[in-house]
DRENZA-768132 format. One record per residue (C-alpha): x, y, z; residue in one letter. Coordinates in Angstrom, 3 decimals. Each point is the difference from the previous one (the first is absolute). Example, Ala and Ser with C-alpha at 12.3 -4.5 7.8 and 13.67 -1.06 7.14 Angstrom:
% DRENZA-768132
+----------+----------+----------+---------+
!        u !        v !        w ! residuo !
+----------+----------+----------+---------+
!   12.300 !   -4.500 !    7.800 !       A !
!    1.370 !    3.440 !   -0.660 !       S !
+----------+----------+----------+---------+
END
This chain:
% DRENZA-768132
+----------+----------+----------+---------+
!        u !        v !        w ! residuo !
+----------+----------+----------+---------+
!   16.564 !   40.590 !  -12.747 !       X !
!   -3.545 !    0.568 !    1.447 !       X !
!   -1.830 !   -1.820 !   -3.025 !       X !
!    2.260 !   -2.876 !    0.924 !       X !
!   -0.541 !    0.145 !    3.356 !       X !
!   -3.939 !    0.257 !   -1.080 !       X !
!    0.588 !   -2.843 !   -2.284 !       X !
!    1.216 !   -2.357 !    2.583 !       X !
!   -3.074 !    0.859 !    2.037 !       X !
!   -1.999 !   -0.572 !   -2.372 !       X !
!    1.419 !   -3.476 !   -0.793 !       X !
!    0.046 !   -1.369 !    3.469 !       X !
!   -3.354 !    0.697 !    0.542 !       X !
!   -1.209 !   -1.337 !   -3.346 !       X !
!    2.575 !   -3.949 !    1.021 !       X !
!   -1.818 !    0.760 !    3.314 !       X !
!   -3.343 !   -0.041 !   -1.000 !       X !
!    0.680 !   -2.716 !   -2.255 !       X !
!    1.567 !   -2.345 !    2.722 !       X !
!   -3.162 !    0.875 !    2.347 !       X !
!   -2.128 !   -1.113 !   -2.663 !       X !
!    1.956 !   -3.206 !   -1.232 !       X !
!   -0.387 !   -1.263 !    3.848 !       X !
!   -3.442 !    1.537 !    0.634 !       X !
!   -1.344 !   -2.015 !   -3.278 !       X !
!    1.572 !   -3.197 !    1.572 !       X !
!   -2.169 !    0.043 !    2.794 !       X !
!   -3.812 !   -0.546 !   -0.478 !       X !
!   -1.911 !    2.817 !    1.278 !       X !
!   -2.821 !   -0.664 !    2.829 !       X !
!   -2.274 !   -3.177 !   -0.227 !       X !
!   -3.419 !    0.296 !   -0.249 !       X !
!   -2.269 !   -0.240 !    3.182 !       X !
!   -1.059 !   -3.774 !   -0.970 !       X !
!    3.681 !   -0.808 !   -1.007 !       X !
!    0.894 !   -0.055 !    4.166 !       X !
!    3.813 !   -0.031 !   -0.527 !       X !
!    0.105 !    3.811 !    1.283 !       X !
!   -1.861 !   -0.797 !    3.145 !       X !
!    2.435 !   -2.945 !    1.200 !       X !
!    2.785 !    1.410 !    2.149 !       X !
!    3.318 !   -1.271 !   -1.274 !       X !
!    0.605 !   -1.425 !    3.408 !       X !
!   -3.212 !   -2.111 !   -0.704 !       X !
!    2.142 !   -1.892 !   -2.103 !       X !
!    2.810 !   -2.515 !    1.217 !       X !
!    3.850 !    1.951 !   -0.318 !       X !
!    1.185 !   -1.139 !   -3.511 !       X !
!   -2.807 !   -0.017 !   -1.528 !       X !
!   -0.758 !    2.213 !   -3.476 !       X !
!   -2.948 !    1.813 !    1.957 !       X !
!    2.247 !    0.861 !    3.231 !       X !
!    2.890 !    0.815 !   -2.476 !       X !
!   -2.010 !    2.525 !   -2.374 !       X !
!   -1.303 !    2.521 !    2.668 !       X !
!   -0.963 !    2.651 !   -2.294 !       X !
!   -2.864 !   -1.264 !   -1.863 !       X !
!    1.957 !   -2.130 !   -2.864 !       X !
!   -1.519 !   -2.741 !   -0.112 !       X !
!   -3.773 !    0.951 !    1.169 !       X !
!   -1.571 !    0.376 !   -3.473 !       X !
!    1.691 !   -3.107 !   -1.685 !       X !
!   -0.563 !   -4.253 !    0.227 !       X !
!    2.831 !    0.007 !   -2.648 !       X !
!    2.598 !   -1.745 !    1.813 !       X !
!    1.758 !   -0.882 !   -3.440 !       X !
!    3.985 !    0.131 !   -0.662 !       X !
!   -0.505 !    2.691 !   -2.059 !       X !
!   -2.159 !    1.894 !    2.463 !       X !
!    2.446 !   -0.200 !    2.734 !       X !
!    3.490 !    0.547 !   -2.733 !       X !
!   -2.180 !    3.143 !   -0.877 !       X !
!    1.003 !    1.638 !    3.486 !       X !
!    2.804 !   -2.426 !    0.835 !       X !
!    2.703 !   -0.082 !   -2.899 !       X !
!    1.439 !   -3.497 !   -0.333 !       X !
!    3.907 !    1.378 !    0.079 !       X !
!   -1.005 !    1.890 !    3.201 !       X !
!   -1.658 !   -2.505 !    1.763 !       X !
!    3.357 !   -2.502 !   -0.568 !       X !
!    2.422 !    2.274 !    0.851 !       X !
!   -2.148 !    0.715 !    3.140 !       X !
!    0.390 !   -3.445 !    1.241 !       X !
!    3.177 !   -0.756 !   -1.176 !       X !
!    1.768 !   -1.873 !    2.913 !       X !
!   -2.902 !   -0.752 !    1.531 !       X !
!   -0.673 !   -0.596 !    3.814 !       X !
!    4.155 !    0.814 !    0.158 !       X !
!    0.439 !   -3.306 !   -2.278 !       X !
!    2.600 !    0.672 !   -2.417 !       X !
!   -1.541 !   -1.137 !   -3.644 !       X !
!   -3.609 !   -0.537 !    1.461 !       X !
!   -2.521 !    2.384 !   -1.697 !       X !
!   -3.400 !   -1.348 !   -0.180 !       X !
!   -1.062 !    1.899 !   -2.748 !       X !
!    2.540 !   -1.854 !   -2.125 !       X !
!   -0.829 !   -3.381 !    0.793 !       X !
!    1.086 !   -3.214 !   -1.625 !       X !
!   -3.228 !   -1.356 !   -0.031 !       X !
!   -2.955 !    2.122 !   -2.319 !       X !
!   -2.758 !    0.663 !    2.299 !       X !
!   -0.404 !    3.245 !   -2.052 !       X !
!   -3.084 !    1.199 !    1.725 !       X !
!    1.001 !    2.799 !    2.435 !       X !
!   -3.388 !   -1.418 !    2.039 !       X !
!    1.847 !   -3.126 !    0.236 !       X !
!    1.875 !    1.297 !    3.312 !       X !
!   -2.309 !    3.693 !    0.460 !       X !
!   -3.207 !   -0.633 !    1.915 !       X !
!   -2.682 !    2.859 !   -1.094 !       X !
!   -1.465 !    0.455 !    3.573 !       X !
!    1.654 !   -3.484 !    1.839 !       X !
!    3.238 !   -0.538 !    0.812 !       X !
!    2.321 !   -0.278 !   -2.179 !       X !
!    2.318 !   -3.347 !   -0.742 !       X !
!    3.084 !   -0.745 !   -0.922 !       X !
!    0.210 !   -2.579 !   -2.520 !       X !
!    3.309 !   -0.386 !   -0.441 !       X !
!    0.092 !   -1.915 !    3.715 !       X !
!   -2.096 !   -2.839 !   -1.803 !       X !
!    3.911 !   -1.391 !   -0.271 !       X !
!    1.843 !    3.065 !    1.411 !       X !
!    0.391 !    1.273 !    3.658 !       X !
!    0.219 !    3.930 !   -0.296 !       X !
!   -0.542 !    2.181 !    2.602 !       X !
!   -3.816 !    1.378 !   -0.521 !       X !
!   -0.633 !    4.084 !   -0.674 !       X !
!   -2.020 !    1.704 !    3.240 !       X !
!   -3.460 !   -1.685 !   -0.476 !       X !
!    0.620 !   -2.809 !   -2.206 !       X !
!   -0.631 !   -3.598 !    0.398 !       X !
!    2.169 !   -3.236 !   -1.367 !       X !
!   -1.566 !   -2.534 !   -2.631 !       X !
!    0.092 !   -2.904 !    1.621 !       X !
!    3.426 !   -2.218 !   -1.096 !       X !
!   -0.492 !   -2.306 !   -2.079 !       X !
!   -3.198 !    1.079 !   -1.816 !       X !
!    1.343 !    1.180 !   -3.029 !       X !
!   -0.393 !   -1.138 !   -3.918 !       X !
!    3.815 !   -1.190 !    0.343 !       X !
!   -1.024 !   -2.425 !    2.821 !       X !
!   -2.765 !   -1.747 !   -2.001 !       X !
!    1.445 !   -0.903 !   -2.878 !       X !
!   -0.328 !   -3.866 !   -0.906 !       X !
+----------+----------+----------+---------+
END
């Protein structure tokens, strides 16, 4: 009974440490001095925005911005079922949109504020900090 007991221990501890490092590795450590992401304050940067948003030093020692930088944090099936229903909109979920803008910097601003494409021919409420696109301006309005 005790070496199970000690067992047990032992195994939380080990999926313990292994969780703290799976989320610590996630997040790039400390930028460099001539980097200047770790001397912004996050409320230097509009509500929305990735820099307000990642608080912690995530983003200060990257200019990756790619898909597969942000999927590498952000897992695609958590992200949709995140924003499932969006804005209380039965079926809306921006992440799952009709139309391929693809690039997760298509809406998410890096250190502006960010925009909600899918208002280009949509009118859903805006997230805290967000602006529109302006109606109208999308690819779908220009074709000829």
């Amino acid at each position: 009974m005790k070496n199970k007991r000690l067992l047990m221990l032992l195994l939380t501890a080990l999926a313990t440490t292994a969780l703290a490092a799976t989320i610590a590795g996630c997040a790039p450590q400390q930028a460099d001095s001539d980097k200047g992401g770790a001397s912004a304050s996050p409320d230097s940067f509009p509500t929305g925005s990735l820099m307000a948003l990642h608080v912690n030093g995530e983003l200060d020692k990257t200019d990756d911005y790619s898909n597969k930088f942000c999927l590498s944090c952000h897992p695609r099936d958590v992200i949709n079922k995140g924003n499932e229903d969006f804005a209380g909109i039965e079926g809306v979920n921006p992440h799952k949109a009709h139309l391929e803008s693809g690039e997760c910097l298509s809406c998410h601003s890096v250190d502006a504020t960010s925009t909600l494409s899918c208002n280009e021919c949509h009118d859903i409420p805006l997230p805290d900090g967000w602006q529109s696109a302006e109606q109208g301006a999308g690819p779908i309005h220009h074709l000829e």
